[in-house]
ZANU-464012 format. One record per residue (C-alpha): x, y, z; residue in three letters. Coordinates in nm, 3 decimals, always signed. Example, Ala and Ser with C-alpha at 12.3 -4.5 7.8 and 13.67 -1.06 7.14 Angstrom:
REM residues 2
      px      py      pz resn
  +1.230  -0.450  +0.780  ala
  +1.367  -0.106  +0.714  ser
This chain:
REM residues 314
      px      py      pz resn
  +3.895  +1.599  -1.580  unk
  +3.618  +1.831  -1.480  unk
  +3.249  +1.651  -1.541  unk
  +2.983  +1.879  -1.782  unk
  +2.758  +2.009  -1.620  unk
  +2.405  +1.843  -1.561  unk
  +2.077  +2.038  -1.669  unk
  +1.867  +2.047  -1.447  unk
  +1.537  +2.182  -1.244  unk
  +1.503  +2.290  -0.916  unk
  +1.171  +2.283  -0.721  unk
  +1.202  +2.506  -0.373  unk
  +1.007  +2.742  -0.213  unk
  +1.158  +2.937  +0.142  unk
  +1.463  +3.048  +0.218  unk
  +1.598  +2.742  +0.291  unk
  +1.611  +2.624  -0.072  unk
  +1.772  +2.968  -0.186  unk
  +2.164  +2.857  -0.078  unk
  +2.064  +2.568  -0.301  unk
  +1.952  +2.684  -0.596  unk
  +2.264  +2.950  -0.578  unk
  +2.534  +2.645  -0.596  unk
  +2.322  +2.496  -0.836  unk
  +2.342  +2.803  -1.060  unk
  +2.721  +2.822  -1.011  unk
  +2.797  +2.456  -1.100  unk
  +2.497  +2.343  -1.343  unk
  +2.216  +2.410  -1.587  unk
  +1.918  +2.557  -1.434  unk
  +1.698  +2.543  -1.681  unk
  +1.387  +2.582  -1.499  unk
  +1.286  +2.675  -1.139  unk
  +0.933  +2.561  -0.956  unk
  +0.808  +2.693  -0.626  unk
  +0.488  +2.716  -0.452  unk
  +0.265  +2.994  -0.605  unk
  +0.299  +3.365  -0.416  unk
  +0.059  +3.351  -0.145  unk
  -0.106  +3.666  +0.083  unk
  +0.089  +3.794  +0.352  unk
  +0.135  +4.040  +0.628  unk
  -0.151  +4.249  +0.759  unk
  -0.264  +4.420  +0.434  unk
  -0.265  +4.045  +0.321  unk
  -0.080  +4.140  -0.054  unk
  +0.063  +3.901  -0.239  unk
  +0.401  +3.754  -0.147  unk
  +0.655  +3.528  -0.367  unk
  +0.847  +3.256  -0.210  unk
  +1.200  +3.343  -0.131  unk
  +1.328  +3.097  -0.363  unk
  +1.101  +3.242  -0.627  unk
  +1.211  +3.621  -0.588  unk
  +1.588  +3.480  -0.614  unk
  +1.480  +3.306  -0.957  unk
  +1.384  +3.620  -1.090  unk
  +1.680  +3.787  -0.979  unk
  +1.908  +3.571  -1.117  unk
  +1.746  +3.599  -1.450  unk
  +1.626  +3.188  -1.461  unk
  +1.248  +3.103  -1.612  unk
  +1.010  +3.059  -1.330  unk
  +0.695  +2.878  -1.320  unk
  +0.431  +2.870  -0.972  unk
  +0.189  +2.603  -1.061  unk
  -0.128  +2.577  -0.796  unk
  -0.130  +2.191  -0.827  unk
  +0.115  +1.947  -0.982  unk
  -0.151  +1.626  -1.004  unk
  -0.322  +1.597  -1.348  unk
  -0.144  +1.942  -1.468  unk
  -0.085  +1.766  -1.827  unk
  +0.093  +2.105  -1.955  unk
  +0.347  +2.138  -1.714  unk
  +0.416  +1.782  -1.704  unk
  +0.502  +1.829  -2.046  unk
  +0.686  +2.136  -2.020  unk
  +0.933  +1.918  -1.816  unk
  +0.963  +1.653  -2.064  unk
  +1.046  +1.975  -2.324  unk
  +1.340  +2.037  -2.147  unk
  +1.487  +1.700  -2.162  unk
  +1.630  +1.724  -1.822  unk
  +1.925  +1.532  -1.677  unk
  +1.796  +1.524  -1.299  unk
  +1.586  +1.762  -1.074  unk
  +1.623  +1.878  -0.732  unk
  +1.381  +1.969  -0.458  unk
  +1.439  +2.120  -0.172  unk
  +1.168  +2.211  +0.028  unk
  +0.932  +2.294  -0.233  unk
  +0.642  +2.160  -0.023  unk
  +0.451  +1.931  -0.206  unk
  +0.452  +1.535  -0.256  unk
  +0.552  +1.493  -0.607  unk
  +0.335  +1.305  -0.862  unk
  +0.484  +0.919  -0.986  unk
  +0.414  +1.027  -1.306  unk
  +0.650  +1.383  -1.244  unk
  +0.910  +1.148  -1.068  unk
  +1.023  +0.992  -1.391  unk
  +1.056  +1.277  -1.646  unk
  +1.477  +1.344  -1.597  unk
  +1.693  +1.103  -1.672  unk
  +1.810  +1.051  -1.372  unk
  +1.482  +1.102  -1.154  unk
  +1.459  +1.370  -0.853  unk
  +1.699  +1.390  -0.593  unk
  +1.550  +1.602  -0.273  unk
  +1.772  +1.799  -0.040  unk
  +1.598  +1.703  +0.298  unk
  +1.724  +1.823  +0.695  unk
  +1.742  +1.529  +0.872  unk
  +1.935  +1.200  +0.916  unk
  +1.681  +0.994  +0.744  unk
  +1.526  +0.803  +0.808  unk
  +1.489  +1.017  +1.136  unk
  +1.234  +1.302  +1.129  unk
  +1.052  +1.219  +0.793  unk
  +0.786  +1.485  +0.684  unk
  +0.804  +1.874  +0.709  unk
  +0.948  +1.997  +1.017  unk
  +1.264  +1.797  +1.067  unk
  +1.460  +2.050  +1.197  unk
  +1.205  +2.159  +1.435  unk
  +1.148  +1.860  +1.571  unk
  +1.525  +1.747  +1.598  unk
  +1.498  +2.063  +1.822  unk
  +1.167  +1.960  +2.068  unk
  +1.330  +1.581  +2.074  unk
  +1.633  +1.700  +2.238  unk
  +1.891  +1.602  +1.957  unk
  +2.257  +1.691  +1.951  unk
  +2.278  +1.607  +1.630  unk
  +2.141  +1.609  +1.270  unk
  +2.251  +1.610  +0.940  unk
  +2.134  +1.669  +0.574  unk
  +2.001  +1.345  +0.368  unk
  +2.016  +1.342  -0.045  unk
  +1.766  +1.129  -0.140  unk
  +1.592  +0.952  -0.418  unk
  +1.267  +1.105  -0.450  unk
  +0.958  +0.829  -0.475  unk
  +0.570  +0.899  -0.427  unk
  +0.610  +0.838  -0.048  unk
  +0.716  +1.104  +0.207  unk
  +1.026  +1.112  +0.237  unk
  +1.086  +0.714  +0.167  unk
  +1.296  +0.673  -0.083  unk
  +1.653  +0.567  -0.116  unk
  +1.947  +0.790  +0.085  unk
  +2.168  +0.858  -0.171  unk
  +2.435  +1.096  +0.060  unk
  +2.454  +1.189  +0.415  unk
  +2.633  +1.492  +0.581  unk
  +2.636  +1.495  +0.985  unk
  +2.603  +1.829  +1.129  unk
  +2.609  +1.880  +1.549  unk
  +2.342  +2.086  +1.718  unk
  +2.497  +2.348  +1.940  unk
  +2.319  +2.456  +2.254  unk
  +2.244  +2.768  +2.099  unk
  +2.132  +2.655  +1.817  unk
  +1.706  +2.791  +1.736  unk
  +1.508  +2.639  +1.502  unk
  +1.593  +2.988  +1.256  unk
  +2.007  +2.908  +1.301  unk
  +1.981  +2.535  +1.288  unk
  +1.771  +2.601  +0.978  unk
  +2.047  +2.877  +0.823  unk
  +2.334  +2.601  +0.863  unk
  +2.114  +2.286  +0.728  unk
  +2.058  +2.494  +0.391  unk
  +2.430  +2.577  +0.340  unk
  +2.535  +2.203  +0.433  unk
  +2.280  +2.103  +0.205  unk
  +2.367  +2.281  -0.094  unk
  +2.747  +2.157  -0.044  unk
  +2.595  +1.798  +0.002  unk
  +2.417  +1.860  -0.315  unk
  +2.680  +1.972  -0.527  unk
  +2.907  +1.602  -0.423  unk
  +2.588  +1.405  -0.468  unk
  +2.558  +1.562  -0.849  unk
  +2.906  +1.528  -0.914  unk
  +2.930  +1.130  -0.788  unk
  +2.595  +1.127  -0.977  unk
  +2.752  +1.219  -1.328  unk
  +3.036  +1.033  -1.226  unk
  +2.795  +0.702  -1.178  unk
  +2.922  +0.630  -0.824  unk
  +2.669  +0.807  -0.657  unk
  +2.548  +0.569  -0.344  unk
  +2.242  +0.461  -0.321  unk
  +2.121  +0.302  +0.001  unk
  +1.736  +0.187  +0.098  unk
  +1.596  +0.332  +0.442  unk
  +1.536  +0.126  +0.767  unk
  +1.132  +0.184  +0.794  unk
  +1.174  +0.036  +1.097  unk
  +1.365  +0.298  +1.223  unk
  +1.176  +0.569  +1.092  unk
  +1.035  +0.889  +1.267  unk
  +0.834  +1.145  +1.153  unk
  +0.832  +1.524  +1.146  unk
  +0.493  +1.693  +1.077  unk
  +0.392  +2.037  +1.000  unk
  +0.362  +2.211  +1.330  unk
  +0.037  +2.332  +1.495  unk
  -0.062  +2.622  +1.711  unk
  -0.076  +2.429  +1.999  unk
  +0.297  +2.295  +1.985  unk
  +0.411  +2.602  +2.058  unk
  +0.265  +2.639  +2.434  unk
  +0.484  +2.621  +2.724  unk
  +0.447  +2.283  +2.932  unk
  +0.574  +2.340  +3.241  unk
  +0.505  +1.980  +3.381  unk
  +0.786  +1.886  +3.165  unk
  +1.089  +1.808  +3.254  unk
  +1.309  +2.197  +3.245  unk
  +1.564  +2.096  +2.955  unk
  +1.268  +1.984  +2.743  unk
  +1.072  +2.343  +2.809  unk
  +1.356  +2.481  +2.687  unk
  +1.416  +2.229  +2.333  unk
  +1.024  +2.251  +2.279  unk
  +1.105  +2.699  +2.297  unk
  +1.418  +2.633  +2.049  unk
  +1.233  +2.422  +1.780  unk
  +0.870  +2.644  +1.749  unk
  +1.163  +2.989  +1.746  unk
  +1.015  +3.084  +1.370  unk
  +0.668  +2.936  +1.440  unk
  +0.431  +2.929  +1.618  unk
  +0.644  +3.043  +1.880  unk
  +0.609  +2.954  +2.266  unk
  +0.358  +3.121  +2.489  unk
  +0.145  +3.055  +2.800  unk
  -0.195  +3.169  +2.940  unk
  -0.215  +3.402  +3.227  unk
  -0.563  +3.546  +3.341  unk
  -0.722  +3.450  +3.031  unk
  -0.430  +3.597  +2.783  unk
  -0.171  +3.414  +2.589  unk
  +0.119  +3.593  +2.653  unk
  +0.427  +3.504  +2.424  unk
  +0.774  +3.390  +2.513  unk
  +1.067  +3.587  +2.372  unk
  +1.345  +3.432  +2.570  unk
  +1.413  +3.159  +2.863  unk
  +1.677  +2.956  +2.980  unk
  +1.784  +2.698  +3.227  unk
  +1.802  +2.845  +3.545  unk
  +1.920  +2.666  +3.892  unk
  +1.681  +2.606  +4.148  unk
  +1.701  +2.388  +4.466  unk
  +1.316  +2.510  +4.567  unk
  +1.055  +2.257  +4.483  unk
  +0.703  +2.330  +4.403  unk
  +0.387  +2.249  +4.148  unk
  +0.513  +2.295  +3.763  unk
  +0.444  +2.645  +3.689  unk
  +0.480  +2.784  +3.971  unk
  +0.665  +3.109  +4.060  unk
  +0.960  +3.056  +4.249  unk
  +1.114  +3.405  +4.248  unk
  +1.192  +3.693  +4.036  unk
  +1.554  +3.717  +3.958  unk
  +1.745  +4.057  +3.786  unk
  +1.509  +4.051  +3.514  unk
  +1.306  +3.767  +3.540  unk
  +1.104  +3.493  +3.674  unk
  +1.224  +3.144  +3.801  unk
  +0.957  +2.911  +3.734  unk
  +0.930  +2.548  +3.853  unk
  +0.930  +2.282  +3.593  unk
  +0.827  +1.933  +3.637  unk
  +1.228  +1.848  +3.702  unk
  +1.396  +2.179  +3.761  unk
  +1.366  +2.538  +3.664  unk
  +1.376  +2.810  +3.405  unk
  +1.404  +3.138  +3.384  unk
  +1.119  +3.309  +3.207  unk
  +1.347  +3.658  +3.055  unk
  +1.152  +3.785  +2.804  unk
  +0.778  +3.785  +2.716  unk
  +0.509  +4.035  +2.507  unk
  +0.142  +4.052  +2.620  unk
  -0.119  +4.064  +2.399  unk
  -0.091  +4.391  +2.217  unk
  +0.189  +4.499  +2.409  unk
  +0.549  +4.560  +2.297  unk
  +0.829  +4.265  +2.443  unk
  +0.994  +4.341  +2.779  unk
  +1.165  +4.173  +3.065  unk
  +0.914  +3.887  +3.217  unk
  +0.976  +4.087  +3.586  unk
  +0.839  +4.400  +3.415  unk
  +0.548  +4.178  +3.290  unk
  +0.515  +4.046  +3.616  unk
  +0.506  +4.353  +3.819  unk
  +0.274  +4.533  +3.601  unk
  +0.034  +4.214  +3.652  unk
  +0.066  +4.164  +4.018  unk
  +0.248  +3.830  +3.928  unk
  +0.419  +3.744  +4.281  unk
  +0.596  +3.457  +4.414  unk
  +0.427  +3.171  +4.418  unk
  +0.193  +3.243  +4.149  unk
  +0.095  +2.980  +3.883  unk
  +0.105  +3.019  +3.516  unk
  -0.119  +2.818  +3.319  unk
């Protein structure tokens, strides 16, 4: 016996919450959709609408972009209008209200990347990435006024492939999610969803990233150079100084190396890069774009700089 479906609203905002609110429109009642407010973008600065927003009003479903949740006494009672069985958030990028949190029936359930309570806060998947992880997962959880405290009520494991960037992991964490989503609702209108409390004690957290996460540390040991380069991939992006000038990284790798020497050092220029000396190994520096310059091959960069062997790069 199929279960009717439960109505519902969805609070997301990037691209990540769009494979979500797609299942959700397949299997349930979306009855409204919340996302951050369109913000200004690119270099002409215009206006731009979240991904998950622009889906919303391509699938035809009523959209609302409030600037601040707290004290906003109209939409709080939009939502109790609507008479909602549950709500889902999925990135939507804002700590809920208590007094939002018990408007549907059944609460909020959030759709968050991680293996909580393991990389609680923002940027799980990015750091999952810098820590060095090999694996990660997708965590439905009961949504309370802390970040990201509440109750796990289902857990999908996912592996992290060596190739995986923070843009890929990020691609596969949203589908997995939205399949994790769709069991949790069903065991949910089944009543046999789980519902399990987090270790605190075992909790570690994820902020936002900064600017300065993003810059190459080459005293570190090579295979965590190249995690830190996999988890800032979307933002900020790695990058060192050279002469003043932070020049960006496009692409490195691992790289073999016998030949010690001070981290950041120059070892030797290979078929289209540099091998630079980590603080326990090597990588090879492929691909990097100057300031103002277009990307090209990091021995390009480095002839066109006078960059020789043993040369240090801050």
């Amino acid at each position: 016996m199929s279960l009717e479906p439960l109505k519902l609203a969805f609070f997301g905002s990037p691209a990540f919450a769009v494979p979500v609110l797609e299942a959700l429109v397949r299997h349930h009642d979306v009855a409204l959709v919340v996302t951050q407010p369109d913000r200004p973008a690119g270099r002409g600065l215009g206006l731009r609408a979240p991904a998950a927003a622009e889906r919303a009003r391509e699938l035809g479903l009523r959209l609302e972009q409030p600037s601040r949740l707290k004290g906003n006494e109209g939409f709080e009672a939009l939502l109790r209008e609507l008479e909602l069985d549950v709500a889902v958030t999925a990135a939507y990028g804002r700590i809920l209200p208590g007094s939002l949190l018990e408007v549907p029936r059944h609460g909020f359930l959030n759709v968050h990347a991680s293996l909580l309570p393991r990389y609680r806060g923002a940027a799980p998947v990015q750091w999952a990435l810098i820590e060095g992880e090999r694996e990660t997962g997708v965590s439905i959880m009961q949504t309370d006024v802390g970040l990201d405290t509440g109750p796990v009520r289902l857990q999908r494991r996912l592996p992290i492939a060596e190739t995986d960037d923070a843009a890929t992991l990020l691609d596969e964490l949203s589908v997995l999610g939205a399949e994790t989503l769709l069991e949790a609702l069903r065991l949910l209108g089944e009543g046999t969803l789980p519902l399990t409390p987090q270790d605190d004690a075992a909790a570690t957290l994820a902020p936002p990233l900064k600017p300065e996460d993003g810059w190459v540390r080459w005293g570190d040991p090579a295979q965590r150079i190249v995690d830190r380069h996999r988890g800032v991939a979307l933002w900020p992006g790695s990058s060192f100084e050279h002469d003043g000038q932070r020049v960006k990284v496009e692409a490195l790798q691992l790289a073999a190396s016998d030949e010690r020497a001070a981290p950041g050092t120059v070892l030797a220029t290979t078929a289209g890069g540099l091998l630079v000396a980590a603080g326990d190994g090597a990588v090879e520096l492929q691909r990097v774009k100057p300031p103002g310059k277009r990307a090209m091959s990091a021995r390009d960069w480095a002839n066109g700089r006078g960059v020789k062997e043993g040369a240090r790069l801050g």
